[in-house]
C-alpha positions as CSV (number, residue, x, y, z in Angstrom):
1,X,-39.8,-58.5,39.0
2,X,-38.2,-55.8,36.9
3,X,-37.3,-54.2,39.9
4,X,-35.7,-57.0,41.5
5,X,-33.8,-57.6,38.0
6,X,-32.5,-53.9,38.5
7,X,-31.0,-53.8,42.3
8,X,-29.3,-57.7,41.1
9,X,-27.8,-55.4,38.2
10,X,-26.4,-52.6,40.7
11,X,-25.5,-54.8,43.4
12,X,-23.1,-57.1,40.7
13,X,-21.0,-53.7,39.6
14,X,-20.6,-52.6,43.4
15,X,-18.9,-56.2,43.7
16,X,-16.7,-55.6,40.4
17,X,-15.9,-52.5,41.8
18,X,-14.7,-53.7,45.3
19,X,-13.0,-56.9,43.8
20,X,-10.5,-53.9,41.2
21,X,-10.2,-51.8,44.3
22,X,-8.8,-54.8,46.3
23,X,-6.6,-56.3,43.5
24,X,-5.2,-53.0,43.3
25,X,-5.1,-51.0,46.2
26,X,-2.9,-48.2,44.4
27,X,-5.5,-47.3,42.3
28,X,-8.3,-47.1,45.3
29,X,-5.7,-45.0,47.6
30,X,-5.1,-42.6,44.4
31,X,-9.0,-42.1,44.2
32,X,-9.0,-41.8,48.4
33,X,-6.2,-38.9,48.3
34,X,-7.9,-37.2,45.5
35,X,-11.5,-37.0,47.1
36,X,-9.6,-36.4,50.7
37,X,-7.2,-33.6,48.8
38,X,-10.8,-31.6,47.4
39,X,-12.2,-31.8,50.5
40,X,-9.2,-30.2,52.4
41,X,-8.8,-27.7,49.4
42,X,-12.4,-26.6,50.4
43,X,-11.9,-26.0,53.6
44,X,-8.6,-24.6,53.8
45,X,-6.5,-26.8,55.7
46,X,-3.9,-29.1,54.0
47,X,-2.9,-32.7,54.2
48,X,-0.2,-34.5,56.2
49,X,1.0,-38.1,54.8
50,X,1.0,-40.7,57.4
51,X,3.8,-43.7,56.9
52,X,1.0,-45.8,56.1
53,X,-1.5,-45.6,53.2
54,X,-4.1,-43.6,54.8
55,X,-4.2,-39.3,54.7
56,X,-4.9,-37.6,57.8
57,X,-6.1,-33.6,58.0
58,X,-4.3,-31.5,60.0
59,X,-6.8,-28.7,61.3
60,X,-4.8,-26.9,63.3
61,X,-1.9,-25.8,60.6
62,X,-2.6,-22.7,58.9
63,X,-4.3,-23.1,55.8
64,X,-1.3,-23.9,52.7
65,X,-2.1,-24.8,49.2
66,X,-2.2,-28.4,48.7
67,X,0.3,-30.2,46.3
68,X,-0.4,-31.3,43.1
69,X,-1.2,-34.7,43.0
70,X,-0.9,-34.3,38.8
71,X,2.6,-33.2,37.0
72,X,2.6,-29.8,36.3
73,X,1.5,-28.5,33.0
74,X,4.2,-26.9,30.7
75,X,3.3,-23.5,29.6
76,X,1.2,-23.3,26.1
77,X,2.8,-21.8,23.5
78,X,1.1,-18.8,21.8
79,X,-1.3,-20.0,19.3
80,X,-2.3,-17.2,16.6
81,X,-5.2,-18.6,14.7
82,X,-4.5,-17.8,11.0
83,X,-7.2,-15.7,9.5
84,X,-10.5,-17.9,7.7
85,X,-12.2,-16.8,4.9
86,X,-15.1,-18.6,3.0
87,X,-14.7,-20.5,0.3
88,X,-11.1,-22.5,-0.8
89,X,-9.0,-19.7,-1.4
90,X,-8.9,-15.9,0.3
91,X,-11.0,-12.9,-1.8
92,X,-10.4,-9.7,0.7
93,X,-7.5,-7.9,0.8
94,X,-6.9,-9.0,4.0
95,X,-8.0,-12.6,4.0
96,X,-4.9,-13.0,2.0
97,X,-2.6,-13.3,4.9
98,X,0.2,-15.5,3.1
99,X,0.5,-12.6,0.4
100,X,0.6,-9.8,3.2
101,X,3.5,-11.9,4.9
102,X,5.4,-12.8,1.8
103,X,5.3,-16.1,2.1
104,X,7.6,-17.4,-0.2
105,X,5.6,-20.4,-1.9
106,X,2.3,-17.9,-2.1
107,X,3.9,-14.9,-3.5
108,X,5.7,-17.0,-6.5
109,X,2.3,-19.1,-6.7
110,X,0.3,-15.4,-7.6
111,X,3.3,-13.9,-9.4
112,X,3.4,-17.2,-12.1
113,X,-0.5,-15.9,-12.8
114,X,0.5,-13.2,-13.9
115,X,-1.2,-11.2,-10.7
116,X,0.5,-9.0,-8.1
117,X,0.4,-10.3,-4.4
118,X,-1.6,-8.4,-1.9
119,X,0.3,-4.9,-0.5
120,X,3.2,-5.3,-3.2
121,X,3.8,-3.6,-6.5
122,X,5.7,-5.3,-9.2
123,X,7.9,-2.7,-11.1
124,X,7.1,-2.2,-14.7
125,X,9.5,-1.6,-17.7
126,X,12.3,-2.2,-15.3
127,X,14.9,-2.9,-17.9
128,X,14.0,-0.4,-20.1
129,X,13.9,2.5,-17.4
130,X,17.6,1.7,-16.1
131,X,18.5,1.5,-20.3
132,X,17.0,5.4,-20.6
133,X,18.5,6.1,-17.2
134,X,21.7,5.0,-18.3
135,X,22.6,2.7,-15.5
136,X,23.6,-0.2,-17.9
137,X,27.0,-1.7,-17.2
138,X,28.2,-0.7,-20.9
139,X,27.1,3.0,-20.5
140,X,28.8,3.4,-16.7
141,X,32.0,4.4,-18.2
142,X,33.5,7.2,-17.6
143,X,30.4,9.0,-15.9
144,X,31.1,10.7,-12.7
145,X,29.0,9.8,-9.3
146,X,25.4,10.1,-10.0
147,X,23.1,11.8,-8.3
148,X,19.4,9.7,-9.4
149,X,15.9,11.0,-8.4
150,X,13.0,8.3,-8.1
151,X,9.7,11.1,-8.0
152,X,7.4,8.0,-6.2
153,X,9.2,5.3,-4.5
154,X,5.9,3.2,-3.9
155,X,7.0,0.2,-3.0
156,X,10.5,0.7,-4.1
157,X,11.0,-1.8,-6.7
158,X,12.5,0.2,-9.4
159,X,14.4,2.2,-6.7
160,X,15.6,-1.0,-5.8
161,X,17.4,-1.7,-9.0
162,X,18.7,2.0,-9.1
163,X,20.5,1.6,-6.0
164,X,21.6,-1.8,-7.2
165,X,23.4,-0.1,-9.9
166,X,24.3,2.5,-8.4
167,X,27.0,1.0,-6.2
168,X,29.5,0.3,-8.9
169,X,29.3,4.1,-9.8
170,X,31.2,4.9,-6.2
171,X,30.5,5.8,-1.9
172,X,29.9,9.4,-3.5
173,X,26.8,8.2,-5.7
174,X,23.0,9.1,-4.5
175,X,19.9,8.1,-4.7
176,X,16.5,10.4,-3.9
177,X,13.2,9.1,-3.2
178,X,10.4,11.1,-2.7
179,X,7.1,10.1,-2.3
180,X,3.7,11.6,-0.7
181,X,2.2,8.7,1.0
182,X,3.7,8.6,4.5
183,X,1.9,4.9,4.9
184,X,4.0,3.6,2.0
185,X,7.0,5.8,1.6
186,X,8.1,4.7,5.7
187,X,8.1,0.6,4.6
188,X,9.8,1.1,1.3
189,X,12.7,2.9,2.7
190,X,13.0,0.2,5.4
191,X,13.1,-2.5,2.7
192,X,16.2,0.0,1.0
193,X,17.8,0.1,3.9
194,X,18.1,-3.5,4.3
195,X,18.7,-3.6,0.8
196,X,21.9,-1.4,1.3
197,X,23.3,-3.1,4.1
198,X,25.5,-2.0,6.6
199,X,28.8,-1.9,4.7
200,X,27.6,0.9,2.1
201,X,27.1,4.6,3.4
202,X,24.2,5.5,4.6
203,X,23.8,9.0,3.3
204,X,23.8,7.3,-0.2
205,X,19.9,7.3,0.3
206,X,17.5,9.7,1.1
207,X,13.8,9.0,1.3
208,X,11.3,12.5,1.8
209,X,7.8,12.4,2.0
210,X,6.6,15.0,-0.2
211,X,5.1,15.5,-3.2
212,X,7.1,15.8,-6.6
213,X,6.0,19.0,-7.4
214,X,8.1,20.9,-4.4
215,X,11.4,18.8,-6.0
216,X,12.6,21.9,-7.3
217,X,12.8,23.4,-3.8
218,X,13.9,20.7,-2.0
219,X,17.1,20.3,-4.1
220,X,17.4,23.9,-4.0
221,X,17.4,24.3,-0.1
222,X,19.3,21.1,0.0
223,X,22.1,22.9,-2.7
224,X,21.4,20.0,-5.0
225,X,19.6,22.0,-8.1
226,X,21.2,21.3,-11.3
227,X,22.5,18.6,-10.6
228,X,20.8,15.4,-10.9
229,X,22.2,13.2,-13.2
230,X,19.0,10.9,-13.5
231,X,15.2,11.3,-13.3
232,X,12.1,8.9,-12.7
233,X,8.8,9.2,-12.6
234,X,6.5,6.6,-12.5
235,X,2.9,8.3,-12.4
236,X,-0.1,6.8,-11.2
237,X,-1.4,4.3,-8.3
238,X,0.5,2.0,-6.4
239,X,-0.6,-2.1,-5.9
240,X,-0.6,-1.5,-2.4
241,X,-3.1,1.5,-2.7
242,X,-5.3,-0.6,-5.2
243,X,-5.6,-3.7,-3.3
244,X,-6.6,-1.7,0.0
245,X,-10.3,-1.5,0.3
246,X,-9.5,1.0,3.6
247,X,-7.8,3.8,0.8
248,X,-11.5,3.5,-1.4
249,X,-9.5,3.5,-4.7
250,X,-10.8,0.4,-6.0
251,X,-14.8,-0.4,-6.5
252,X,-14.0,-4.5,-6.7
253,X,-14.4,-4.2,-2.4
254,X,-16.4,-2.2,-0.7
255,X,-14.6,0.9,0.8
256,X,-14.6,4.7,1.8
257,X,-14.8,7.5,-0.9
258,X,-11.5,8.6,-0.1
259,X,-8.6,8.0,-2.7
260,X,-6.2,10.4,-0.6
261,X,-2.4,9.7,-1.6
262,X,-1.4,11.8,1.5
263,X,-3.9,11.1,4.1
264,X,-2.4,13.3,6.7
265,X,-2.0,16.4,4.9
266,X,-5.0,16.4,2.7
267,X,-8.4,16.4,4.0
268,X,-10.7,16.4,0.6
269,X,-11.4,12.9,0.1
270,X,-13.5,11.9,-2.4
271,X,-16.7,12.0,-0.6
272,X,-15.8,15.4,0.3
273,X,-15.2,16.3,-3.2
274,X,-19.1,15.6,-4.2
275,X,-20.6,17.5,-1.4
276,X,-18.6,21.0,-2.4
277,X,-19.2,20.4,-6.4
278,X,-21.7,21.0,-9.0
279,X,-23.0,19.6,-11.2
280,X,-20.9,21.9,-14.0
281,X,-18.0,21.7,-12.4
282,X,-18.0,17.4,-11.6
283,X,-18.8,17.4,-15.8
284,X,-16.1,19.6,-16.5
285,X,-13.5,16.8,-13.9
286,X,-14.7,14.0,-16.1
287,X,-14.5,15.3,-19.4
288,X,-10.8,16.7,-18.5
289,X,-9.2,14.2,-16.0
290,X,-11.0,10.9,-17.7
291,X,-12.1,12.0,-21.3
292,X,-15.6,10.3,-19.9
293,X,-18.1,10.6,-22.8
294,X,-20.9,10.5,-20.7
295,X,-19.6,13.5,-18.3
296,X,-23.4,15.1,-18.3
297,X,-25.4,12.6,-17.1
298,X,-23.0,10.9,-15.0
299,X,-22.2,14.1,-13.0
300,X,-26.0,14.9,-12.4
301,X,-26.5,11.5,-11.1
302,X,-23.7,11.5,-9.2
303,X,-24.9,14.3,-6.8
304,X,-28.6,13.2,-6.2
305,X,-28.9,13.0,-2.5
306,X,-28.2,11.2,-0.8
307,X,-24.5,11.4,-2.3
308,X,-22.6,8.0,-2.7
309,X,-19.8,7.9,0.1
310,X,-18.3,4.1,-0.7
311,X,-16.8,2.9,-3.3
312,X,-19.7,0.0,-4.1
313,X,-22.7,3.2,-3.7
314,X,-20.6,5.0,-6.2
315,X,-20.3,2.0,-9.1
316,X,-24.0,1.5,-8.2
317,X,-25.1,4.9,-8.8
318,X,-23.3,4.8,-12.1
319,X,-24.7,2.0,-13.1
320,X,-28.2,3.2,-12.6
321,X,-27.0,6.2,-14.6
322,X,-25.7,4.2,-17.8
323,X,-28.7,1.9,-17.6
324,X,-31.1,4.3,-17.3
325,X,-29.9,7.7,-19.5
326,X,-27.1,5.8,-21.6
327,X,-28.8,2.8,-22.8
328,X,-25.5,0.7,-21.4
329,X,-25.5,-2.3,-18.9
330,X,-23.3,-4.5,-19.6
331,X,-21.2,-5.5,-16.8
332,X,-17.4,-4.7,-18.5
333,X,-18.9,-1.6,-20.1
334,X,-20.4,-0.3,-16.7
335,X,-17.5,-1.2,-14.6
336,X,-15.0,0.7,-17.7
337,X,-17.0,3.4,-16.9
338,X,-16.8,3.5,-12.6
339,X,-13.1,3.5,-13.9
340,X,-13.0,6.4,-15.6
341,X,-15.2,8.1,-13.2
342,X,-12.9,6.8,-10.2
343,X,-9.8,8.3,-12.2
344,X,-10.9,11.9,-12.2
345,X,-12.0,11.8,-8.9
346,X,-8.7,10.6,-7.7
347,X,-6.6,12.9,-9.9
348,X,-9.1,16.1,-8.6
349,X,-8.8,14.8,-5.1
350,X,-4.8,15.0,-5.4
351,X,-4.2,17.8,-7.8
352,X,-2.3,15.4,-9.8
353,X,-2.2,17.5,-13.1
354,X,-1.3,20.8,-11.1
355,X,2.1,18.2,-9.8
356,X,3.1,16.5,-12.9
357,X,2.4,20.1,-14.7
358,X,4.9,22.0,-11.9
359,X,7.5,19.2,-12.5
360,X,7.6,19.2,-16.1
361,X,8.0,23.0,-16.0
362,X,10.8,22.7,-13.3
363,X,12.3,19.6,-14.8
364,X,15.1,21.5,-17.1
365,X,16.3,23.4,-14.0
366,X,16.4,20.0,-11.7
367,X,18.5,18.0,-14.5
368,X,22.0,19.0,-14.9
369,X,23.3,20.4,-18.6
370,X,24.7,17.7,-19.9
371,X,24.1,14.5,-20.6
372,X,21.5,14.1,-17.8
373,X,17.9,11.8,-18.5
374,X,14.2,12.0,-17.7
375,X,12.5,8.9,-17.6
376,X,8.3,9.3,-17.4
377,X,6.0,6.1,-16.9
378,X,1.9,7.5,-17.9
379,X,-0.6,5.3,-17.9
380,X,-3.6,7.0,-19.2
381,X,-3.7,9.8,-22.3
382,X,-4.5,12.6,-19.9
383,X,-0.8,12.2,-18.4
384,X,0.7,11.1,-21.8
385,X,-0.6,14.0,-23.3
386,X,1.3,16.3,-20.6
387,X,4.4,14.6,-21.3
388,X,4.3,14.3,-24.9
389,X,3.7,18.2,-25.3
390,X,6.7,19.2,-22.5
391,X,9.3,17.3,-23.8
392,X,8.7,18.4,-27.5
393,X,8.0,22.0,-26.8
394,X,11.6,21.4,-24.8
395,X,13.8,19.8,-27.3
396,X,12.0,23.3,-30.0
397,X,13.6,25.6,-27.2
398,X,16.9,23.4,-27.2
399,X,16.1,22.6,-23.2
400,X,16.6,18.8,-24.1
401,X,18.7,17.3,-26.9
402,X,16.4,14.5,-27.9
403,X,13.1,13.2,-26.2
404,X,11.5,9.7,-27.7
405,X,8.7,10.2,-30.0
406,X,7.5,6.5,-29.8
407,X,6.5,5.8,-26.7
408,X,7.9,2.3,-25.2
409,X,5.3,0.1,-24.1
410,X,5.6,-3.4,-22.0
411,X,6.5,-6.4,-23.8
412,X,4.3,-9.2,-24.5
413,X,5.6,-11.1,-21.8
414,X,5.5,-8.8,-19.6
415,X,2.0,-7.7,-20.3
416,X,1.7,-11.5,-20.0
417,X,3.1,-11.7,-16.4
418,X,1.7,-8.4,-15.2
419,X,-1.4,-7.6,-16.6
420,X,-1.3,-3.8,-15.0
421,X,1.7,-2.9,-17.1
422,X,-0.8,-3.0,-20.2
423,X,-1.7,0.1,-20.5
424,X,1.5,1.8,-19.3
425,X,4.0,4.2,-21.8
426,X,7.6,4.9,-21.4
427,X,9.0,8.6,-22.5
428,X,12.1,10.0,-22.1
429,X,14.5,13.3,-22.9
430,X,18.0,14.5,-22.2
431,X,19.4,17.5,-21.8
């Protein structure tokens, strides 16, 4: 019975089917054309329209594509899928693809935190550098054109204020930028350029990719020495060199030992560094470049093979150090450690001392006679220290007329609204 019950079943929808494809023979020639169309697409040969309602096959026309029975599709537009990431909000530096793009919301979003958006760099102690720069509107007049030298550009912002000032000074005003990392140093000056428009000359800037000790011969070969009018120097890292895990100066995402400024002309990265040291001479880095109190230990476990070559096998190995031979492991004392430790690497691996000592011995031939300021950001003692000692011994030998003896540090505010201009001191001289 159950089979009799089934073949009722099937033979009622073939009749509901033929009673639709009678009421509406459109539909049931549509469906005919179709299957008729595939089968003539298979074979190759194409279909001719009769006047009536039925589709015959021409097999002896050569073989044609068929027509479209559909409308034809409009081309797709191109679909970038945005970048995902776990969790509500991005971590890795390049998760975060609305800071890397400058979206506007994003970018004001981070910067009311108080943090700095991924590959920019907010310029600290702006105000007061143009102040000991003398690039105020009440100390303009009466100075000639200015010639104003920015040692690191980074991102440009604080060149970007000196150029803004410097326009009301005159055509014949200049600005300098130098700065050794040719991955930075190329998108800053594209951002000046668009900053200085079309209208202004363009020899009124001047971006070189080299370090700021060869300053003194580059405005020598370039008949410029003596004369600059204006001096910064903001010493230390960059945002954009922070943030990227690929340049290994940060431990907070893993990373290559590397911490090269100038990737193309120096080849000792970091990891390189450990292989050719011992362990007198790694002590003797972090005791000078970091004032690490725990130099001795940290540099013999530093170079127990096999040797850390990222950034997370290097805060690991220090860890084990403190915990084990230091009696330390608590996570902000470890991690204040890997700081320090980082920091001497990084200012071994670009000779930073030998630079910012070269300058500040060159630095009363570069500045012009009279009148002309040096402005120095530091932002750990090892720098400070340098500065501190040159511009004093200086104004002894009557090189410079006055230097600050207080240093100028970031106001609450500020501090408040970026957190890395904490630590950072302000000095300045003129000759």
């Amino acid at each position: 019975m159950w089979l009799v019950g089934r073949w009722l079943v099937v033979l009622g929808l073939a009749t509901l089917v033929c009673g639709l494809l009678n009421c509406h023979p459109g539909a049931g020639r549509l469906m005919l054309e179709r299957r008729c169309q595939a089968s003539a697409w298979t074979i190759g040969r194409p279909l001719v329209a009769g006047r009536g309602s039925a589709l015959r096959m021409d097999l002896g026309a050569p073989a044609t594509p068929a027509p479209s029975l559909e409308e034809p599709k409009q081309p797709a537009s191109a679909f970038v899928r945005r970048v995902r990431y776990r969790g509500k909000n991005p971590v890795k530096f390049e998760e975060k693809y609305k800071e890397l793009s400058l979206d506007p919301a994003t970018v004001a979003k981070v910067l009311a935190k108080g943090g700095t958006p991924a590959g920019m760099h907010v310029p600290i102690l702006l105000d007061e550098c143009l102040l000991h720069l003398g690039l105020l509107e009440d100390q303009r007049e009466g100075l000639p054109p200015q010639l104003v030298v920015d040692c690191t550009l980074g991102y440009g912002g604080h060149s970007s204020a000196i150029l803004g000032k410097l326009i009301s000074f005159g055509d014949k005003s200049k600005l300098l930028c130098l700065d050794q990392d040719p991955i930075e140093s190329n998108k800053a000056e594209i951002r000046l350029r668009q900053l200085l428009g079309s209208n202004a000359p363009q020899n009124s800037l001047r971006v070189v990719n080299v370090n700021f000790r060869s300053l003194k011969q580059y405005l020598a070969d370039n008949g410029l020495l003596g004369k600059v009018t204006a001096l910064l120097c903001d010493l230390g890292l960059s945002s954009m060199q922070i943030d990227d895990p690929s340049r290994g100066f940060s431990f907070k995402a893993e990373g290559p030992l590397d911490m090269r400024m100038d990737p193309v002309r120096n080849n000792m990265t970091a990891a390189n560094l450990l292989e050719t040291s011992t362990p007198q001479q790694l002590s003797r880095m972090l005791l000078e470049h970091s004032d690490e109190a725990f130099h001795e230990p940290l540099s013999k476990a530093l170079l127990v093979q096999p040797l850390p070559t990222t950034t997370r096998a290097l805060r690991e190995r220090v860890r084990e150090c403190l915990a084990r031979d230091c009696g330390l492991g608590a996570k902000d004392e470890v991690n204040n450690v890997v700081r320090r430790v980082m920091q001497a690497l990084r200012i071994e691996v670009n000779q930073e001392f030998g630079a910012l000592d070269a300058l500040l011995v060159d630095l009363p031939e570069i500045l012009a006679p009279r009148g002309a300021r040096a402005v120095f950001l530091t932002f750990h003692s090892g720098e400070d220290r340098r500065v501190k000692k040159a511009f004093k011994q200086g104004v002894k030998d009557g090189l410079y007329a006055s230097w600050s003896r207080d240093v100028v540090r970031a106001s609450a505010e500020e501090r408040r609204n970026n957190s890395r201009s904490a630590c950072c001191k302000l000095r300045w001289c003129t000759r």
